[in-house]
Backbone bond lengths (Angstrom), bond angles and torsions (degrees), N, CA, C in turn:
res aa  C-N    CA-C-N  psi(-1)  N-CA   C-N-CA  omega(-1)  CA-C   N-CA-C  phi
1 X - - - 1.459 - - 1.519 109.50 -
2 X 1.145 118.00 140.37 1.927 131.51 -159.89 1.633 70.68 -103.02
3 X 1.412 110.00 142.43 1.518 117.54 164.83 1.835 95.55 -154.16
4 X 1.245 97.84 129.54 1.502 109.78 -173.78 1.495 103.75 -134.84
5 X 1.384 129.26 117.40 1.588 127.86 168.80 2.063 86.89 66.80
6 X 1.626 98.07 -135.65 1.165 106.81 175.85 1.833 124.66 -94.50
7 X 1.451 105.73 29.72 1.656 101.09 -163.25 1.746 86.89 -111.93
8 X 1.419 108.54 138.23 1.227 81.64 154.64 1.810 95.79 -138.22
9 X 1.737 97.29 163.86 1.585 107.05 -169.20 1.571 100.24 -101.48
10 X 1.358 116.23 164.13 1.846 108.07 -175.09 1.352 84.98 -169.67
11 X 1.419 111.14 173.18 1.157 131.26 163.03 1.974 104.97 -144.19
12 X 1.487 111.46 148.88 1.318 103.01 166.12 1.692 100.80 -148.57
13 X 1.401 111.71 173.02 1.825 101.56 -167.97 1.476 102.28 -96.89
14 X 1.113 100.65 158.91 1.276 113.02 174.11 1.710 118.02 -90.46
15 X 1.378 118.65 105.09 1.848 99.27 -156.57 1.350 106.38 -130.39
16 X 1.142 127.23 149.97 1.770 142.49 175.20 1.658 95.94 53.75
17 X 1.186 99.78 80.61 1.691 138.57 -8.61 1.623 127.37 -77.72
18 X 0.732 148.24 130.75 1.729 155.82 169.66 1.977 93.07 -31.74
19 X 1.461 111.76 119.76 1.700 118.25 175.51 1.285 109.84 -160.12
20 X 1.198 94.04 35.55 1.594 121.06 170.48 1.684 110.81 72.69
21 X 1.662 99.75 -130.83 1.845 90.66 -159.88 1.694 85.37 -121.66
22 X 1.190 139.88 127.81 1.306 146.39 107.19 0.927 130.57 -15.02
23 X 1.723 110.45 91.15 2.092 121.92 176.39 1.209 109.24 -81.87
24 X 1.642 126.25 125.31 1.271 125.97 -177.26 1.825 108.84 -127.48
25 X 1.178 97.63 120.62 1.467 105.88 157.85 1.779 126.33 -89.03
26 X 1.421 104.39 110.64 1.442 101.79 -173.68 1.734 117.11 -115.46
27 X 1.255 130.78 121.50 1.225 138.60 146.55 1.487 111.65 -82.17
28 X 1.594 105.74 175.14 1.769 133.88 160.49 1.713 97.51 -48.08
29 X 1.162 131.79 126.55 1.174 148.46 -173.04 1.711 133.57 47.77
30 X 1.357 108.96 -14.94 1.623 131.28 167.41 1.167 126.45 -116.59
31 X 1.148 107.67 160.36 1.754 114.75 -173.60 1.887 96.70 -144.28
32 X 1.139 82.33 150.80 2.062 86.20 159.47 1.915 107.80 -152.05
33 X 0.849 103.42 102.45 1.728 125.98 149.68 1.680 139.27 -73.16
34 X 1.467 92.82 122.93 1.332 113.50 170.96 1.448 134.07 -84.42
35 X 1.385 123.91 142.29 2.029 95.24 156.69 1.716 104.84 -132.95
36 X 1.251 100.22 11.07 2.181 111.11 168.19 1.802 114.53 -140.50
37 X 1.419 103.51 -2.95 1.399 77.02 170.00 1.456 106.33 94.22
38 X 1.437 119.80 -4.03 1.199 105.47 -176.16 1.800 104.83 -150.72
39 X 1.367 115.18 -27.16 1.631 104.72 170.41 1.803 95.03 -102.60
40 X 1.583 104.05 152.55 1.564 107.26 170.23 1.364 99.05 -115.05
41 X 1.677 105.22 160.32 1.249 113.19 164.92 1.712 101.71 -97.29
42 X 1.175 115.70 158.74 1.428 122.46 170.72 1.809 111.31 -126.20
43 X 1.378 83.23 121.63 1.997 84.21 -162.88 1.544 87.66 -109.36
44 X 1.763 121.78 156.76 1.279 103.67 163.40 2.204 82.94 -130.78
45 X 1.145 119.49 159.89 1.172 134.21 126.11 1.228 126.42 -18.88
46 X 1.210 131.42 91.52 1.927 111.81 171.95 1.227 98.51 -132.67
47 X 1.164 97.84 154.24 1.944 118.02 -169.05 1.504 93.84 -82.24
48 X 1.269 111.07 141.80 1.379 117.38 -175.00 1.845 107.73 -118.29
49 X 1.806 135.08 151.69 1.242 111.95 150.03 1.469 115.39 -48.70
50 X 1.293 115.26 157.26 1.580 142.63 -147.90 2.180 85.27 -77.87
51 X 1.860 95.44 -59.96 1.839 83.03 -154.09 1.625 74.94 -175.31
52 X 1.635 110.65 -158.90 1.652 123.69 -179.44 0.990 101.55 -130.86
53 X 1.389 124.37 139.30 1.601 152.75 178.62 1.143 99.40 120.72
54 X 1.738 108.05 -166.44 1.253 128.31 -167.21 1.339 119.44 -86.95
55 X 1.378 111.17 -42.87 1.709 125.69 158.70 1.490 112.72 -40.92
56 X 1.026 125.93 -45.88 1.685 121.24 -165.36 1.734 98.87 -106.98
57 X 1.512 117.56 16.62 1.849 115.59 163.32 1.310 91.57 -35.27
58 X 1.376 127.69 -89.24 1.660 137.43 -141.92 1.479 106.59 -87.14
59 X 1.321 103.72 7.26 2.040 97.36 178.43 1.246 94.54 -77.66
60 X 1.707 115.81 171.72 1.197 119.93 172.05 1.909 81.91 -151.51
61 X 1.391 103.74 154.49 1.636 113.79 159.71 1.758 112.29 -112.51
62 X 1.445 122.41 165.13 1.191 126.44 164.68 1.505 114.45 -92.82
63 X 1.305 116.16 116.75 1.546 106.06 176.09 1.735 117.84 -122.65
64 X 1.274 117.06 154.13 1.485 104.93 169.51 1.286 125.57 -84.33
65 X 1.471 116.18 144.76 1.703 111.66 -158.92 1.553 82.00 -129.60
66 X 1.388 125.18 126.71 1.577 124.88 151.16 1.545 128.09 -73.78
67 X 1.028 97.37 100.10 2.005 107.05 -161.19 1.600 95.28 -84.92
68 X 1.453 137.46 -29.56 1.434 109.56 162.30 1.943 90.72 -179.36
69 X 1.689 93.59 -163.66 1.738 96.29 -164.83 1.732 88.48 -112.75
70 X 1.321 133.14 143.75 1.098 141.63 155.29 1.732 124.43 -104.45
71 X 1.482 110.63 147.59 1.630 93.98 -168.65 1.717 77.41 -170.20
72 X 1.233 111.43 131.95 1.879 129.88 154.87 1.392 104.86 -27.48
73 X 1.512 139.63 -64.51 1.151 127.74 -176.64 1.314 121.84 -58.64
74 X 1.493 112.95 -52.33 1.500 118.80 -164.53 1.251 121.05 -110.41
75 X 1.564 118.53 11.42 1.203 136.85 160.34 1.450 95.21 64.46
76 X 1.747 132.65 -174.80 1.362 145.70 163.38 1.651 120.19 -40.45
77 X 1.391 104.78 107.95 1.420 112.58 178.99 1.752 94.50 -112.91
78 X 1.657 105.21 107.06 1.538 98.34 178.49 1.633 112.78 -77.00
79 X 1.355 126.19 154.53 1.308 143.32 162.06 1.655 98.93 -48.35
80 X 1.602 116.68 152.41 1.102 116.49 -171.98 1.583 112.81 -86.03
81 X 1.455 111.06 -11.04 1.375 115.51 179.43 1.648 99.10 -93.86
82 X 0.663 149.40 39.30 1.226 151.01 -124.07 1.555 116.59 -158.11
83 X 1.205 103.61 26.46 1.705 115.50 -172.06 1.198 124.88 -105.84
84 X 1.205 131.48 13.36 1.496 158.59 172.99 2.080 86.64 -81.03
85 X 1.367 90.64 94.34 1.833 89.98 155.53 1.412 111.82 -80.07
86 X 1.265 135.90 -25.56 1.907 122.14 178.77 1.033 119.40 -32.92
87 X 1.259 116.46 -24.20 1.726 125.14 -177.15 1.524 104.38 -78.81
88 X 0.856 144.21 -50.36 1.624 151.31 -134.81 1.473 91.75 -32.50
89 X 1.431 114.70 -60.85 1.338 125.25 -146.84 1.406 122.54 -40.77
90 X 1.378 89.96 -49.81 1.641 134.06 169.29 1.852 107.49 -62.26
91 X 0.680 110.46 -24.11 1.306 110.96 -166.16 1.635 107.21 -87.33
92 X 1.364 94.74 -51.83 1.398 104.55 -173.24 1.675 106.60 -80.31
93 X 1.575 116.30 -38.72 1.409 91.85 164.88 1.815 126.46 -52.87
94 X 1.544 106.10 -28.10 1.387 91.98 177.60 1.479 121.39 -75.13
95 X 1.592 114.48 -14.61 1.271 105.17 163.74 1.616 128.45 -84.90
96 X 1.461 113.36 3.61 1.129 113.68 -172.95 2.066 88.80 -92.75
97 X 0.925 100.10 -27.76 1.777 109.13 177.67 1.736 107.97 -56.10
98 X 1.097 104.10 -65.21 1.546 118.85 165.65 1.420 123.37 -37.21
99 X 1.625 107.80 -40.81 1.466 110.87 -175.28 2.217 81.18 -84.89
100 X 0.748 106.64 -36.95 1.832 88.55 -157.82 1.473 112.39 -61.63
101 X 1.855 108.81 -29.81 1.536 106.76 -162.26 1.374 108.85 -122.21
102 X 1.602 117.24 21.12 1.115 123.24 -176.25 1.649 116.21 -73.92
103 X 1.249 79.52 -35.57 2.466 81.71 168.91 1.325 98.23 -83.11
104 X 1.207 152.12 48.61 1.189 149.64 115.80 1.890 131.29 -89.51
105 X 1.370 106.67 -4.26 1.274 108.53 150.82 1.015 125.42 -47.52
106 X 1.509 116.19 139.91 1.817 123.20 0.54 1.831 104.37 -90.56
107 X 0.914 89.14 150.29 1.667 97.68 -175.91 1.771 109.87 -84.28
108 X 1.552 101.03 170.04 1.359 81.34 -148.20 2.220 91.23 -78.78
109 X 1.483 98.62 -175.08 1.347 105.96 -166.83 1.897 101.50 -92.45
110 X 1.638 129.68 129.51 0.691 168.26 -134.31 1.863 114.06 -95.33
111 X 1.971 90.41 -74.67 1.012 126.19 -158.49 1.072 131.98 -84.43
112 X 1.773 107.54 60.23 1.701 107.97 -143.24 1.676 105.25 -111.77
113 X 1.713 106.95 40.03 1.413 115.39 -179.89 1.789 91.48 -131.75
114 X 1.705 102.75 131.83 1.391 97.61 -159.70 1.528 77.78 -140.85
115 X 1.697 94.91 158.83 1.489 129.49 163.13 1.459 125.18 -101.28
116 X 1.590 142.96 79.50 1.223 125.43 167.31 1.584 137.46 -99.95
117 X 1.409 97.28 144.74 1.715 100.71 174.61 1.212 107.45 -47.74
118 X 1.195 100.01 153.90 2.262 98.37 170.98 1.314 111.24 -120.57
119 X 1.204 137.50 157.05 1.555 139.47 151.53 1.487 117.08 -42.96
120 X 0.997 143.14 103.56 1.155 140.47 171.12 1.675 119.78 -35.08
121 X 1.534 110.36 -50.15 1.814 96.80 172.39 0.832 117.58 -109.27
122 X 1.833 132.90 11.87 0.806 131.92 167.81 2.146 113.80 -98.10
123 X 1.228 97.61 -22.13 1.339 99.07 -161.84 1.782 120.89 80.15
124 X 1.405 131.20 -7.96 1.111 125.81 -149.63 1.690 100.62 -94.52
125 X 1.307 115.60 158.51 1.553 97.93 165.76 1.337 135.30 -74.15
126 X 1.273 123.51 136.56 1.568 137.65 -141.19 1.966 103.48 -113.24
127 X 1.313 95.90 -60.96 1.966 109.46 145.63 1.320 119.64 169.99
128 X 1.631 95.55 179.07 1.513 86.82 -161.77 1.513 111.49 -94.42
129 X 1.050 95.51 175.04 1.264 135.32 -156.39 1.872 127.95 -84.71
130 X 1.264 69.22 -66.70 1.461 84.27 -166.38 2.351 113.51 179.16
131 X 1.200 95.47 137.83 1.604 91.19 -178.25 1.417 126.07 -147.57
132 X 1.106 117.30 167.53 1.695 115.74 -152.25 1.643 98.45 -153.11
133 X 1.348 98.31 157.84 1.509 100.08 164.38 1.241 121.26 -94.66
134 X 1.343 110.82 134.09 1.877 119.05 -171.30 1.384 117.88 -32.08
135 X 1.287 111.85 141.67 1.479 109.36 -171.13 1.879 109.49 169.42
136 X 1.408 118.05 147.65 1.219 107.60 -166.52 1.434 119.41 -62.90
137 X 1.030 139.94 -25.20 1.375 137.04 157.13 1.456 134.54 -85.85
138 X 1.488 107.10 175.76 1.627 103.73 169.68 1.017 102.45 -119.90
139 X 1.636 91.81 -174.50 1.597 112.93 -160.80 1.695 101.48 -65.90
140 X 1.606 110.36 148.77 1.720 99.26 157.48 1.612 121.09 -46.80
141 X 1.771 88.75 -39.66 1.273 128.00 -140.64 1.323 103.23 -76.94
142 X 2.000 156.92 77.93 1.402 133.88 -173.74 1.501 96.62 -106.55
143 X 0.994 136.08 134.62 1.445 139.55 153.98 1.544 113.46 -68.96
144 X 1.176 126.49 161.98 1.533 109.58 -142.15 2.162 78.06 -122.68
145 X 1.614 103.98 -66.37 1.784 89.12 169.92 1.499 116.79 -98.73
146 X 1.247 121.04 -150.88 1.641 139.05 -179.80 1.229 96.90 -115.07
147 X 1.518 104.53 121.52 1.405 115.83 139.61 1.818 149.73 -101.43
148 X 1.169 121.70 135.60 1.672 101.48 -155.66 1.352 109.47 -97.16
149 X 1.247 126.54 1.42 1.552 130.82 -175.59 1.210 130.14 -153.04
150 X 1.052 124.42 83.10 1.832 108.01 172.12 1.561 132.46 4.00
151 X 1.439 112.57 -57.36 1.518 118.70 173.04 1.325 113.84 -86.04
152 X 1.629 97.43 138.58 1.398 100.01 -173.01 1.773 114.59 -105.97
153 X 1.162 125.04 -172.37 1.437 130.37 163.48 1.132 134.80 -20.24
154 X 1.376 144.55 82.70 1.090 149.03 -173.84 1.683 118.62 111.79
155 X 1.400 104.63 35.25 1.669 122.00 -159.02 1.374 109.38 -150.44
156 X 1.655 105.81 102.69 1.116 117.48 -176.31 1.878 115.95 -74.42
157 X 1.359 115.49 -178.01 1.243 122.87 -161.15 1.413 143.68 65.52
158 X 1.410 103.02 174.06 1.480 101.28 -156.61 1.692 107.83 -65.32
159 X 1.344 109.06 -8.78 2.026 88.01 -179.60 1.784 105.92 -97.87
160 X 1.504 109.87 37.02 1.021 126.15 156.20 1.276 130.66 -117.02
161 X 1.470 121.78 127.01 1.495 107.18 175.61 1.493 104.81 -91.65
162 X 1.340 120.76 141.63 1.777 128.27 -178.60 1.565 126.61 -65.25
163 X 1.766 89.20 -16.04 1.865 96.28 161.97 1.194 134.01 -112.53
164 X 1.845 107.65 8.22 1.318 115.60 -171.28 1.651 123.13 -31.61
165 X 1.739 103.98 -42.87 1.424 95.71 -163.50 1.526 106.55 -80.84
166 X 1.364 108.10 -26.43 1.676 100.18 -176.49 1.985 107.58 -74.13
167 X 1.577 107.03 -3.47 1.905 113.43 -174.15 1.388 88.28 -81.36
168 X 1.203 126.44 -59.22 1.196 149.06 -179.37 1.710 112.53 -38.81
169 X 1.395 117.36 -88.78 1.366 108.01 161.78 1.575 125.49 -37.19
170 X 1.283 116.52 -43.05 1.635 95.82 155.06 1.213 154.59 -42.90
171 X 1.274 91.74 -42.39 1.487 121.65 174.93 1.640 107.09 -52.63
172 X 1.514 106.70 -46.24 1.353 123.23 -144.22 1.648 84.21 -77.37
173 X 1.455 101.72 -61.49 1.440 102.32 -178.74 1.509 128.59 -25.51
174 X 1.567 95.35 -65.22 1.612 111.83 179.85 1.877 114.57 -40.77
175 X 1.488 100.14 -33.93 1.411 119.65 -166.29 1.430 94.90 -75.82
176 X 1.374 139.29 -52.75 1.175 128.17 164.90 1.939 96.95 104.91
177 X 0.937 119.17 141.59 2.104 123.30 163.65 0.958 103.13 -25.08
178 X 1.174 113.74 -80.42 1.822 112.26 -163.43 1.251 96.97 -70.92
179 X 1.286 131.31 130.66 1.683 131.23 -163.20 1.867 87.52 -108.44
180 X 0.828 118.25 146.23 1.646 130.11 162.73 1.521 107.61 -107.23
181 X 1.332 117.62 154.99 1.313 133.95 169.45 1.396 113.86 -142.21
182 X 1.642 113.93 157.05 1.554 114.25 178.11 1.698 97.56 -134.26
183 X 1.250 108.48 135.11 1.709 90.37 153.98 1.379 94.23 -111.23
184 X 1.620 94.79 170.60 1.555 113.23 -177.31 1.159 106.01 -154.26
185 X 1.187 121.56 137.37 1.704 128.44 175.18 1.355 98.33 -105.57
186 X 1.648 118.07 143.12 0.941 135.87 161.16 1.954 134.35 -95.78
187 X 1.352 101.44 126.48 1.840 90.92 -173.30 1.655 111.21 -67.87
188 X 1.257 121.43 154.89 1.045 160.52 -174.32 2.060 97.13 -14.76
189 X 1.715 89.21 -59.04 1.652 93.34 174.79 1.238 128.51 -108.40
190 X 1.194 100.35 33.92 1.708 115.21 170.96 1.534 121.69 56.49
191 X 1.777 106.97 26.17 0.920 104.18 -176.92 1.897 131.94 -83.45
192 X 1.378 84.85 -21.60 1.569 113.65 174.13 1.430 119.61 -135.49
193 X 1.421 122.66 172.56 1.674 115.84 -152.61 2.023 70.09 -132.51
194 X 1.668 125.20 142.26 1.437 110.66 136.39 1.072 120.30 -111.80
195 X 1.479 111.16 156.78 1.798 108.07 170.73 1.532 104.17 -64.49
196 X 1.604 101.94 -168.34 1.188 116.49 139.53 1.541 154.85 -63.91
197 X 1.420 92.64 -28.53 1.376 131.25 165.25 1.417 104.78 -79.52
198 X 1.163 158.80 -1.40 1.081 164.34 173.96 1.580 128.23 87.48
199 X 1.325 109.00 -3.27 1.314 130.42 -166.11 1.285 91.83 -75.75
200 X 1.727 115.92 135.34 1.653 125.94 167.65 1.229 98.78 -100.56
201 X 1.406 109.53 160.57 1.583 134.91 -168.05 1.880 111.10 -142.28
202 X 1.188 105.81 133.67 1.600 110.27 171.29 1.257 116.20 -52.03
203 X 1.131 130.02 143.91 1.581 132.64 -176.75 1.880 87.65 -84.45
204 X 1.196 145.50 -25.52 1.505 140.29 138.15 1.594 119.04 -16.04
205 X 1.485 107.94 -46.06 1.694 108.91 175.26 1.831 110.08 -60.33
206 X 1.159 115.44 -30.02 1.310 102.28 -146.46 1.776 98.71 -114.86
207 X 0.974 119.69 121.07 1.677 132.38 174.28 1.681 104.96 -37.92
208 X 1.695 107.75 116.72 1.359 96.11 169.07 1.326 127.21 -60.27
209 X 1.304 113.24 -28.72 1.533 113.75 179.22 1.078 128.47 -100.82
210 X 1.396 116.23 26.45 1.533 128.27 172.34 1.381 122.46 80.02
211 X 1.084 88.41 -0.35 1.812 100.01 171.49 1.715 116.43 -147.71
212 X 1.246 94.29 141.90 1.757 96.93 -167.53 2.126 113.75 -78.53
213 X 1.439 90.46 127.35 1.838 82.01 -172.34 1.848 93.33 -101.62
214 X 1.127 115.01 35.10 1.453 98.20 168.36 1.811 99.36 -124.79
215 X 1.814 82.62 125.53 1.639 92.60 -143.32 1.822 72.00 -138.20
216 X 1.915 106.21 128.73 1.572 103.42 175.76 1.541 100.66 -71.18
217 X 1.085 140.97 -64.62 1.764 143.58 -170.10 1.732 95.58 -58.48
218 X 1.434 108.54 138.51 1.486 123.08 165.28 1.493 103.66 -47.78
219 X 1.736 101.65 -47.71 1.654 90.54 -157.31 1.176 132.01 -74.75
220 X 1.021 96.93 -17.18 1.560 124.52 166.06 1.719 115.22 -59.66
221 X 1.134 107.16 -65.35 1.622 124.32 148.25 1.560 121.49 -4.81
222 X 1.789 95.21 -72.70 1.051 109.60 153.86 1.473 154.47 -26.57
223 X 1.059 82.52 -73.09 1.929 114.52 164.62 1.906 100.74 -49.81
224 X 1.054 106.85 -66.17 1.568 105.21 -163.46 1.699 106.20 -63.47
225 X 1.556 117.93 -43.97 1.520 119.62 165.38 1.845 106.68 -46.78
226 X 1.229 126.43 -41.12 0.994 138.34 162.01 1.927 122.71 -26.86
227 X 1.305 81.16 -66.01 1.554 103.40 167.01 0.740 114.22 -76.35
228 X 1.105 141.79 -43.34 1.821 134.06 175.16 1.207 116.99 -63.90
229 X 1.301 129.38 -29.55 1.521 130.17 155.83 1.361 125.95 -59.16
230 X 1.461 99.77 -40.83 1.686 86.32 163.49 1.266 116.50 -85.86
231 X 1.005 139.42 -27.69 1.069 128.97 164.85 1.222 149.83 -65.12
232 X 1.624 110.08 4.60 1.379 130.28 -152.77 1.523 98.85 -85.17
233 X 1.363 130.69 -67.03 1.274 122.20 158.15 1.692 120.42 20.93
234 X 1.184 90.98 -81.39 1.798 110.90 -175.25 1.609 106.09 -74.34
235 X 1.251 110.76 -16.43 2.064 122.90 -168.75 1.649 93.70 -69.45
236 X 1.514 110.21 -54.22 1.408 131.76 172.77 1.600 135.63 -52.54
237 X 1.395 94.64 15.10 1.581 125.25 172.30 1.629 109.17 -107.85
238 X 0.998 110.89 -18.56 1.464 118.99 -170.98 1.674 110.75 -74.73
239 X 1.491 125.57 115.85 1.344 93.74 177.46 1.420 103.99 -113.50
240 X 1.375 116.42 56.08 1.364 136.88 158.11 1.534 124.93 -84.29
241 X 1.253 96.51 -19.37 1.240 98.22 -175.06 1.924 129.08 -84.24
242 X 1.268 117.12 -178.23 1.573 112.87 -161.98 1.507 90.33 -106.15
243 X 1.421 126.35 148.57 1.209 133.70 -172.64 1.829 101.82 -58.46
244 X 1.536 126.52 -47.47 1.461 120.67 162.49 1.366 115.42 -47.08
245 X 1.452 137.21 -41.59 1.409 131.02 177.75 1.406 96.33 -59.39
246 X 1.006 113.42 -61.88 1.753 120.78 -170.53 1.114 119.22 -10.95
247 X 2.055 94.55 -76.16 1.458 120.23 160.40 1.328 136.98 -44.69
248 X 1.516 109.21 -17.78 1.643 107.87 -164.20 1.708 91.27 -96.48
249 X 1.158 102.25 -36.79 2.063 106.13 169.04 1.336 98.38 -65.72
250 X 1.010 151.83 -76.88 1.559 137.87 -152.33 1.696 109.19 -71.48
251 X 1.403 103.91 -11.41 1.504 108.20 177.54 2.202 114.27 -79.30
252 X 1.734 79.16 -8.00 1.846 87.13 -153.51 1.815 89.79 -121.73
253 X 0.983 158.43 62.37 1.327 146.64 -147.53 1.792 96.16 -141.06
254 X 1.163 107.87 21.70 1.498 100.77 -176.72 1.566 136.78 10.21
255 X 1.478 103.23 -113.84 1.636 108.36 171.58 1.544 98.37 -113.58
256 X 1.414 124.16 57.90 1.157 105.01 146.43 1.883 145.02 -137.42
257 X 1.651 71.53 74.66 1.706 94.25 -160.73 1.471 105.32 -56.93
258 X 1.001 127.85 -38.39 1.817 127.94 148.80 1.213 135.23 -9.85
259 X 1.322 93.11 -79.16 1.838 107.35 163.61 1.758 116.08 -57.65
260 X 1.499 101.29 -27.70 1.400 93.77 -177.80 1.549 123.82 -83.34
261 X 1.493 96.65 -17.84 1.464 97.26 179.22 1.649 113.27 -82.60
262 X 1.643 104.90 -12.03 1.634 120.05 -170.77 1.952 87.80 -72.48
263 X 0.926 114.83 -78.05 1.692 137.94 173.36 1.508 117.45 -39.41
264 X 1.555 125.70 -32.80 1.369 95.89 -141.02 2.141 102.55 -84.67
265 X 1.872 101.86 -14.44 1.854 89.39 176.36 1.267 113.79 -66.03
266 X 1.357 129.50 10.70 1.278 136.68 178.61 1.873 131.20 -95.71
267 X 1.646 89.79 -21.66 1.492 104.63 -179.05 1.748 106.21 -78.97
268 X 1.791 100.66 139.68 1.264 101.46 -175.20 1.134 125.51 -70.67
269 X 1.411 104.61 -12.39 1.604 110.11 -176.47 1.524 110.30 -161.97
270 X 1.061 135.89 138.37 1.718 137.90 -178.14 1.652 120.05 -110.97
271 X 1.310 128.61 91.25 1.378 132.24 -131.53 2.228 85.57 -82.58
272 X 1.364 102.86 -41.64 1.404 113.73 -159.05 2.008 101.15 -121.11
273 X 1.440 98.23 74.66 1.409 85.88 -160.57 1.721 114.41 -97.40
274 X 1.468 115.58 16.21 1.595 127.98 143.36 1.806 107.59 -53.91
275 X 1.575 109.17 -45.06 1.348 92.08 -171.03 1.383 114.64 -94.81
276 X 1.274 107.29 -6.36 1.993 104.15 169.30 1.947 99.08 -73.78
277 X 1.061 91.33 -60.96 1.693 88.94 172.95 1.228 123.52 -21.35
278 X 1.782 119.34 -83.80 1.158 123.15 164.26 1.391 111.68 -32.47
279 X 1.262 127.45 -48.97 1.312 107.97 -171.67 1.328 143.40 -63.66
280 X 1.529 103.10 -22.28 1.411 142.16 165.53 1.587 104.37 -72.13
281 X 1.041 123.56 -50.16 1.881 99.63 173.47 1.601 99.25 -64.37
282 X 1.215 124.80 -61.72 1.179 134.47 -163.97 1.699 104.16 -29.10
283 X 1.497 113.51 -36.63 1.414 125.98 -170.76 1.541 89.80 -92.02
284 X 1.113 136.16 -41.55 1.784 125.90 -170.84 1.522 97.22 -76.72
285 X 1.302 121.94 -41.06 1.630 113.12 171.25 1.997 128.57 -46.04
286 X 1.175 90.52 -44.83 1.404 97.31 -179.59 1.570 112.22 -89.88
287 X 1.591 115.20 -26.61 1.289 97.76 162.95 1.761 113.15 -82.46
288 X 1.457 127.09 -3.21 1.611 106.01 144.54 1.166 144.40 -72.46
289 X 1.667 98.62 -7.68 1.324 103.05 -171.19 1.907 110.92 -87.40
290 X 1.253 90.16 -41.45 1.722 104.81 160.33 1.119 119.08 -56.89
291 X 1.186 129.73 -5.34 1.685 122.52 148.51 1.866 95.53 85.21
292 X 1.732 117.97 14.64 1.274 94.86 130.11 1.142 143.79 -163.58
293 X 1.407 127.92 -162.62 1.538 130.23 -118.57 2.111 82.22 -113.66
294 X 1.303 104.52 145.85 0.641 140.97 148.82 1.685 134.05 -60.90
């Protein structure tokens, strides 16, 4: 985490489903978030009533309110609920934050306390889950399986993969009824994972891409290489990864020059960057040809 005066910069992933890494700029009562590097969210803090009854008259809670989207071209587009000027002040310092540390994308990664599914007879991790930044508790929040896509069944396009439900029921399978879970915190350089129990683990145990490709049936095999190709795009945000993973995603990126142009100011590093390039007109070509505008 970049921490300067009172700002600090972070990144954490976006998981179940995997939508890459979330860049956040944070001050004293505001935040502004990314997921390409190029539109912000603008969050402010607002004091909320406490609850209902008589006990919580004078409570108040802190909640996040999205007051509008910021972006270099189109400057501040406020949210329509969003008509409370008291904020401005705040607002605009966070966009003046945004303009200062924005060529420092992607910020570093955060979220090095993780949740994974396990193999049922093996015990091993199967994928993850879900992740947080270190801290004495957990989430309220556990998701019980893995999911690989936002869109579901009967929903065309690209933020769908076409085998989700049969990736999915696999998954589930492998996981078995009684579902197991592990958390694991990771040290500083990602060299080792610990339990809770204190036991360290090889960063070798755990699937770089959040899902395990050692699969006994080919077809199965298959299927998940499957998914990892489409999904690689967003995989390529990760700067967890080993310069060979890197390569084997930018080697495998099929048709999805789309996603890559959504993702690529976000990748920590570009091993082959003739072919991110190309790929990026390839994606501005067809969205001219579709008649639209940018």
């Amino acid at each position: 985490m970049i921490e300067k005066a009172s700002v600090s910069c972070y990144g954490i992933r976006r998981l179940n489903p995997f939508l890459g890494v979330l860049q956040i700029i944070e001050l004293a009562g505001g935040r502004a978030s990314t997921t390409n590097g190029r539109v912000w969210h603008i969050e402010l803090q607002i004091a909320r009533p406490g609850g209902w009854g008589s006990l919580n008259a004078h409570a108040s809670i802190n909640t996040w309110q999205l007051v509008g989207l910021w972006s270099e071209k189109e400057g501040l587009i406020k949210a329509p609920m969003a008509t409370d000027n008291r904020h401005d002040d705040l607002c605009n310092q966070l966009i003046k934050q945004i303009m200062q540390y924005q060529h420092e994308l992607p910020f570093p990664l955060t979220d090095r306390r993780e949740l994974w599914l396990l193999d049922q007879a093996e015990r091993k991790p199967l994928a993850l889950l879900m992740s947080m930044r270190p801290g004495p508790r957990h989430s309220n929040h556990k998701p019980r399986y893995w999911r690989g896509c936002l869109e579901r069944s009967g929903v065309g396009g690209e933020h769908r993969f076409a085998e989700i439900d049969r990736l999915e029921r696999l998954v589930r399978k492998r996981a078995g009824f009684n579902v197991n879970h592990l958390w694991v915190t990771w040290d500083a350089d990602r060299l080792y994972a610990e339990t809770d129990q204190g036991e360290r683990l090889n960063r070798a145990r755990f699937p770089s891409f959040g899902l395990t490709e050692d699969w006994p049936d080919e077809q199965n095999r298959e299927l998940v290489q499957r998914y990892l190709e489409w999904i690689a795009p967003a995989l390529l945000t990760l700067p967890t990864l080993q310069e060979e993973e890197r390569r084997r995603l930018e080697s495998n990126l099929g048709r999805r020059a789309s996603r890559i142009e959504y993702y690529w100011r976000l990748y920590p590093t570009i091993l082959d960057r003739e072919k991110i390039l190309a790929t990026r007109v390839q994606a501005r070509l067809a969205t001219d040809n579709s008649g639209i505008t940018r």
